[in-house]
C-alpha positions in Angstrom: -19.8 -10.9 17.9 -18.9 -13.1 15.2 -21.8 -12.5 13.2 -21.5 -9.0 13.6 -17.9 -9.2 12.1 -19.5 -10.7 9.4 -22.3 -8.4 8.2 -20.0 -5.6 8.8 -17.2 -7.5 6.2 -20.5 -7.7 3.9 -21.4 -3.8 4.0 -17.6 -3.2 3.3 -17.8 -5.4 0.3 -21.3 -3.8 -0.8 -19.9 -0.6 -0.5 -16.4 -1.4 -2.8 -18.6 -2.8 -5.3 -21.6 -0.2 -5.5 -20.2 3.0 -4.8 -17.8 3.1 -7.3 -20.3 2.3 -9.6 -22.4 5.0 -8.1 -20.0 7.7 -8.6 -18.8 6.2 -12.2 -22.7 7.0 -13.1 -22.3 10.5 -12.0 -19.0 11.4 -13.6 -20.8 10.5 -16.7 -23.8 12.5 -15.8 -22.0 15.5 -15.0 -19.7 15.7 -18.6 -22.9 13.9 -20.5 -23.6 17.6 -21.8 -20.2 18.8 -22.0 -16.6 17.5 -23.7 -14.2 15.5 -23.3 -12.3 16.2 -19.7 -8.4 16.9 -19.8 -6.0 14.6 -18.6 -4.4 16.8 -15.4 -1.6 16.9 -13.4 -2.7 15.9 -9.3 -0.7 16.2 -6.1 -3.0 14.0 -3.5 -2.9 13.5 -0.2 -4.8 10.1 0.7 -6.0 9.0 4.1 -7.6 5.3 4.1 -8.3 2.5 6.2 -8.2 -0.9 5.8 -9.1 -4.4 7.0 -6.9 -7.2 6.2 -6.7 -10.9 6.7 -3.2 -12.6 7.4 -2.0 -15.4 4.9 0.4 -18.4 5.8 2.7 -18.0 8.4 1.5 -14.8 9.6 -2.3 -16.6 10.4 -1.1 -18.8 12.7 0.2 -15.6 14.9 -2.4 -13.1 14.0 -6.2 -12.6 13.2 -7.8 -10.6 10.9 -6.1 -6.6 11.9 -6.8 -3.4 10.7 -4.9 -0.2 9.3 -5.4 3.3 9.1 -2.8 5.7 7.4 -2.1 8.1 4.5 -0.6 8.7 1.4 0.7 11.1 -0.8 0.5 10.5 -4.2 1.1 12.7 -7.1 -0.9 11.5 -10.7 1.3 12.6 -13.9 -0.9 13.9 -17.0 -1.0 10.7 -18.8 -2.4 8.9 -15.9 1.3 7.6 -14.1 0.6 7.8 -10.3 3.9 7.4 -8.0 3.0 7.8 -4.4 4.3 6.9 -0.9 2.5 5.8 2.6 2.9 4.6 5.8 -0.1 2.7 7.7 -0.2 1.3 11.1 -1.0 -1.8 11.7 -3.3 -3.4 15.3 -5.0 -6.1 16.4 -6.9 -8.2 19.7 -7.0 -11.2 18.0 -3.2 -13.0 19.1 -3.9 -16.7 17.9 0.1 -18.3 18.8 -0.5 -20.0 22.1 2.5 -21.2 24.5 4.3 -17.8 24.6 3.9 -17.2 28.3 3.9 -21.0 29.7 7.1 -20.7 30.7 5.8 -18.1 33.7 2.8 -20.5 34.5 3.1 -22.3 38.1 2.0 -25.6 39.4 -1.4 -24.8 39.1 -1.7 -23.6 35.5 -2.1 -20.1 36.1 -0.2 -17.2 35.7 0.8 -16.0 39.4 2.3 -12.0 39.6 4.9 -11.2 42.7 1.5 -10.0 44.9 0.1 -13.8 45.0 -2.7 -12.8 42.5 -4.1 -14.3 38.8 -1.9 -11.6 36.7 -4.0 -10.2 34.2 -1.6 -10.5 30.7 -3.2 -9.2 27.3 -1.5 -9.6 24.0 -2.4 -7.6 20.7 -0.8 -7.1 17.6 0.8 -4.1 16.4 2.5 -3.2 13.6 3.1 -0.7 10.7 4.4 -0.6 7.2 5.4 1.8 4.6 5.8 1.9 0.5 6.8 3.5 -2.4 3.9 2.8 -5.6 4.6 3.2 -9.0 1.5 2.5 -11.2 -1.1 3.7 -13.6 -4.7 4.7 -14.3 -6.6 3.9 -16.8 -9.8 5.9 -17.3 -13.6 4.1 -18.2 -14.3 6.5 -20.6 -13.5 9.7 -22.2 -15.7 11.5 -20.4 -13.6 11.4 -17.4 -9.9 10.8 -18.0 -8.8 11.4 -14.3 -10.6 8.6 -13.0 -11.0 4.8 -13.5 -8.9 1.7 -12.5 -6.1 2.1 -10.4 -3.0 -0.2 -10.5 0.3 0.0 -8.5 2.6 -1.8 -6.8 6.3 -1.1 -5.0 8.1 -1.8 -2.6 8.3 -1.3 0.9 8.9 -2.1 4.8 6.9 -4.4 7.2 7.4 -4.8 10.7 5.3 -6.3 13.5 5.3 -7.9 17.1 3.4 -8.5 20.5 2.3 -5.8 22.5 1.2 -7.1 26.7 -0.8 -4.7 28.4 -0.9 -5.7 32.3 -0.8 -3.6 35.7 3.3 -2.5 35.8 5.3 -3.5 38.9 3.5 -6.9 40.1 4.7 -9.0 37.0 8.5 -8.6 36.7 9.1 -11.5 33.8 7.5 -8.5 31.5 9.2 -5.8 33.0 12.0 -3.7 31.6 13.5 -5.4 28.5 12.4 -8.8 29.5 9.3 -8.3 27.7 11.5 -8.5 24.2 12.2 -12.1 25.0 8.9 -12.7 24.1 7.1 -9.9 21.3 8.6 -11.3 18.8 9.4 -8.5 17.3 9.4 -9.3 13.2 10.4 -6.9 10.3 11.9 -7.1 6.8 11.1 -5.5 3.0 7.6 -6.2 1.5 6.1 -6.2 -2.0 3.2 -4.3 -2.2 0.3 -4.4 -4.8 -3.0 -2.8 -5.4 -6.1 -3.0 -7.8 -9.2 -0.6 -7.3 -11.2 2.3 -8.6 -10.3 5.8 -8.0 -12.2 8.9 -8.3 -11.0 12.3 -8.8 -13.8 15.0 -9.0 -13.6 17.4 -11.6 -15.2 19.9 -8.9 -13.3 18.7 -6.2 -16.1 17.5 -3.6 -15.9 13.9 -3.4 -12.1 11.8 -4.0 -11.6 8.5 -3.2 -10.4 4.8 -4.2 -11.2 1.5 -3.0 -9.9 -1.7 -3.9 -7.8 -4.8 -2.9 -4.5 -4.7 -1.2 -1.9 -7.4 -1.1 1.5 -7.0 1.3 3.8 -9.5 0.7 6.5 -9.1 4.0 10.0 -11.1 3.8 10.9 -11.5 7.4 12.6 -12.3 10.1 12.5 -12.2 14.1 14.8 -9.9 15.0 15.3 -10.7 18.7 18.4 -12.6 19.6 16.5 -15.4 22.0 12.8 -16.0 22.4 12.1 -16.8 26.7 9.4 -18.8 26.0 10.9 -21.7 23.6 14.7 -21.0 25.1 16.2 -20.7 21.4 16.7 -18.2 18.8 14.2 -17.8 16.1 16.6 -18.1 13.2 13.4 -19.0 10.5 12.6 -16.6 7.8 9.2 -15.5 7.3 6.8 -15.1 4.3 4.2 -12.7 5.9 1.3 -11.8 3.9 -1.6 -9.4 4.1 -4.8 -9.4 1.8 -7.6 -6.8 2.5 -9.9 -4.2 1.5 -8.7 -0.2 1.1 -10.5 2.6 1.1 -9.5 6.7 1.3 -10.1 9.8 1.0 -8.2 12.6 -1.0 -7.6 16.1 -0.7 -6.5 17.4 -4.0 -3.8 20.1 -3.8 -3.5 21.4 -7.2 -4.2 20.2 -10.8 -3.0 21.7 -13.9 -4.0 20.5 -17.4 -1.5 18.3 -19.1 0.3 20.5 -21.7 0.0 23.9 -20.2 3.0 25.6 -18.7 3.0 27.1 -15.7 2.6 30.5 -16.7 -0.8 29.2 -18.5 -2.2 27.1 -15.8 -5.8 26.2 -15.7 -6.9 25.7 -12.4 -8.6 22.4 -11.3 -11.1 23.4 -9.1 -13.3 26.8 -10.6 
């Protein structure tokens, strides 16, 4: 399994830094015989997924999670993007030990009200929105509504435990007693992002990929945590670094200077 996690982390890799390339080539292929492109007016809508690996405190909770979400962003004519999100965020890989000791009998398993092993799973899950401001700047003439994308903003992090087990035989996890122990985590987050993005003059293929950092300032917002019989008063520095890629939909696109009684339109 492991390895597999790791060639698959490769061919995400491979594919950041090739395919970009690829399609840089053919935006220059395609205006090679032509002028130089317009800068436009864009309304996107973005969905992406992403594959992140947890810094600091956050590591010691979580593994490596993944996200899938969307955006909508809207690029002004001189290449100023602003756009907003929302992602989720899950996980099977729950690396804090000791959260559910305090339910374990003599024997050092976990016994439900039938007499049985109790079956307890734990997963991340999470989500996080944002609000980008940043800017493009384009490779080359040739294409002046693609290149290197840089934004960052601010935004809103949250995430906790999730316990999947078979209701009515485990009553410690039952109702709201399960709160005593998800720790449940939110706060405002940084967000920052560097990566390529592609707009097609003839509207078949738009993307970006590129690196994400979340930078979460939190804080466990339950009032007592079961498990260690205290409140968690500490306040967190969560962080998130990964890979992003999506796919857009462009809505409209008018060249930058025309009014809207003159528009060109973007896709012919």
């Amino acid at each position: 399994m492991y390895i597999c996690n790791v060639y698959n982390f490769r061919a995400v890799i491979i594919c950041l830094i090739f395919f970009p390339m690829w399609a840089f080539s053919a935006d220059t292929a395609s205006v090679a015989s032509s002028k130089h492109s317009n800068y436009r007016n864009t309304v996107l809508l973005c969905m992406n997924y992403g594959r992140q690996a947890p810094i600091g405190l956050l590591s010691k909770r979580f593994g490596g999670s993944n996200s899938v979400g969307f955006t909508l962003a809207y690029k002004f004519g001189k290449n100023f993007q602003v756009q907003g999100g929302v992602n989720t965020i899950f996980s099977g890989r729950v690396k804090e030990s000791g959260i559910l000791d305090s339910m374990i009998g003599n024997g050092g398993l976990l016994i439900d009200n039938t007499g049985t092993y109790a079956d307890v799973r734990m997963y991340e899950r999470g989500y996080h929105w944002h609000i980008d401001f940043g800017k493009l700047i384009p490779l080359g003439s040739f294409e002046r509504n693609s290149g290197l994308l840089i934004t960052g903003g601010l935004g809103f992090m949250q995430h906790k435990l999730k316990f999947t087990f078979q209701r009515t035989v485990l009553p410690q996890l039952e109702n709201n007693y399960y709160k005593g122990y998800d720790r449940l985590t939110n706060g405002l987050m940084v967000r920052g992002f560097f990566g390529y993005q592609r707009i097609d003059p003839k509207g078949r293929m738009n993307f970006y990929a590129g690196m994400e950092l979340l930078n979460g300032f939190t804080k466990n917002r339950r009032s007592y945590n079961y498990d260690t019989r205290k409140a968690d008063t500490e306040l967190r520095n969560d962080m998130l670094l990964g890979l992003k890629i999506g796919i857009m939909i462009s809505l409209s696109g008018r060249q930058a200077g025309n009014k809207k009684g003159e528009e060109e339109r973007f896709f012919e």
